[in-house]
GUSEKOL-853447 format. One line per 3 residues: number of its first residue (from 1); their letters; for each residue x, y, z of C-alpha. Coordinates in Angstrom, 3 decimals, padded with zeros to 6 digits, always signed. Example, Ala and Ser with C-alpha at 12.3 -4.5 7.8 and 13.67 -1.06 7.14 Angstrom:
% residues 2
1 = as = +012.300:-004.500:+007.800; +013.670:-001.060:+007.140
//
This chain:
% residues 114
1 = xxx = +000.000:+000.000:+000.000; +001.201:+003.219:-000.835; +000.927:+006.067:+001.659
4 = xxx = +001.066:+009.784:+000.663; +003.751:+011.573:+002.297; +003.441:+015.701:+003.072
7 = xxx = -000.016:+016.025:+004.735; -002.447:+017.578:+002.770; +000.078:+018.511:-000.001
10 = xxx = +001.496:+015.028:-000.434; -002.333:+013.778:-000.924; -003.000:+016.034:-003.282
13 = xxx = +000.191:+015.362:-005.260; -000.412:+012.121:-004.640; -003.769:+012.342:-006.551
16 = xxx = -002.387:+014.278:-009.279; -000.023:+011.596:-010.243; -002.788:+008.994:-009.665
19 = xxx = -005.238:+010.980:-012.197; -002.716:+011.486:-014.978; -001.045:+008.423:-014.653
22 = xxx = -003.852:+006.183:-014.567; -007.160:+007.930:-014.939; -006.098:+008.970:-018.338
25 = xxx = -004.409:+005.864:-019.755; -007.093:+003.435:-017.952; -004.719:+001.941:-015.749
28 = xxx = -005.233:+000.338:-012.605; -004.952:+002.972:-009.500; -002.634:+002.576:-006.931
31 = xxx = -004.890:+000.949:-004.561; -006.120:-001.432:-007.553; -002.627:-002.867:-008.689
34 = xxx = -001.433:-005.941:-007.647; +002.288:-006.126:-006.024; +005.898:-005.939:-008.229
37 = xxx = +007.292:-008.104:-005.325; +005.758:-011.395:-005.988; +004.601:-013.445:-009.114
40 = xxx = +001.132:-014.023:-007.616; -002.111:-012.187:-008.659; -003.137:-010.398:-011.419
43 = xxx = -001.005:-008.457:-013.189; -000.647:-004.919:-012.135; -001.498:-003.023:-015.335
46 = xxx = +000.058:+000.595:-013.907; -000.039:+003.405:-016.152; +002.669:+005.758:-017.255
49 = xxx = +002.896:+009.386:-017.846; +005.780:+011.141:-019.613; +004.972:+015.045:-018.569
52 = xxx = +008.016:+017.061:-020.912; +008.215:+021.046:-020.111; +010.751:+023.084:-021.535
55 = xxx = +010.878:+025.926:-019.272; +012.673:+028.528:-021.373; +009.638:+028.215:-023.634
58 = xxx = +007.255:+029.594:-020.618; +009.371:+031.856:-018.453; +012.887:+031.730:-019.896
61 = xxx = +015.903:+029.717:-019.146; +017.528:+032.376:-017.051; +014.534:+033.087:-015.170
64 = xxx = +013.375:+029.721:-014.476; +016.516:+028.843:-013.254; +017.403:+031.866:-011.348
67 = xxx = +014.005:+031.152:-009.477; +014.960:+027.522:-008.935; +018.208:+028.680:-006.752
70 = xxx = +016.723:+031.310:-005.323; +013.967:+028.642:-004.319; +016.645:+026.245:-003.297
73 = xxx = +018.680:+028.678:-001.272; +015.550:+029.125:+000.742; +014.853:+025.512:+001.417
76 = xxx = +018.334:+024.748:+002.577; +018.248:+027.419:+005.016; +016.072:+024.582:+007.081
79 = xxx = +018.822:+022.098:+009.071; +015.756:+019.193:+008.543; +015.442:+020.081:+004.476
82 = xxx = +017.719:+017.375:+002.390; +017.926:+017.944:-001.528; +019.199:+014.815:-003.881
85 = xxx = +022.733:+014.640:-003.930; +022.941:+017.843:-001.659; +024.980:+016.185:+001.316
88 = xxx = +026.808:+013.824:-000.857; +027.944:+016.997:-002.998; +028.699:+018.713:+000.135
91 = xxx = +030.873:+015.979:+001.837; +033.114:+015.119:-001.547; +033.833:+019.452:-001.501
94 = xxx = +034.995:+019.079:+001.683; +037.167:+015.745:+001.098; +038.578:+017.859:-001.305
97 = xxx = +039.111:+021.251:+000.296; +040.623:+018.998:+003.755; +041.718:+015.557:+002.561
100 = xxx = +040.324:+012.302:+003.791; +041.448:+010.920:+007.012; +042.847:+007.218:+006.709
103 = xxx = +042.826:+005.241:+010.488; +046.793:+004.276:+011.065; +045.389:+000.738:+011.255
106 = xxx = +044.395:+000.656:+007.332; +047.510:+002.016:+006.234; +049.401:-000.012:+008.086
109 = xxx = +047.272:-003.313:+006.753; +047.699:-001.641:+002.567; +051.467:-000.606:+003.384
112 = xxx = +051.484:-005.064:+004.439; +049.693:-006.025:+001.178; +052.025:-003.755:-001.228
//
């Protein structure tokens, strides 16, 4: 069973995806499909739905994406907010920037296998 995430919000989104991506193709809803993880039941007939928007064609590619950092700048002033790839981005800069401590123990057990 799926469960929508966000409150009120992630409902909502949940039953956007759920009307475009099934309602319109005549697919099974999330609540009708059977499971991916087993072989038993019917199949699940899900629907799919390929949405393409090329922003510079509505507000313009500078625009659009000086809004999205501006947007994402805001979010990440929140300790709890975590974007894709945000903390592993932030911990590789600051391997670089400082260097990556190795434990004595490991170098010692490499510098035995070379």
């Amino acid at each position: 069973m799926m469960l929508p995430f966000g409150g009120a919000k992630g409902a909502m989104l949940a039953l956007v995806v759920e009307l475009l991506a099934a309602a319109l193709s005549g697919a099974n809803f999330g609540y009708e499909a059977g499971s991916f993880l087993t072989e038993e039941g019917e199949r699940s007939r899900i629907g799919h739905l390929f949405w393409v928007i090329d922003p510079g064609a509505l507000a313009g590619d500078d625009a659009y994406l000086s809004r999205v950092e501006a947007l994402i700048e805001m979010m990440l002033m929140d300790d709890d907010v975590r974007l894709p790839g945000y903390r592993r981005e932030q911990l590789a800069q600051a391997a670089y920037e400082e260097g990556v401590e190795i434990p004595d123990a490991l170098i010692a057990q490499l510098e035995g296998r070379a």
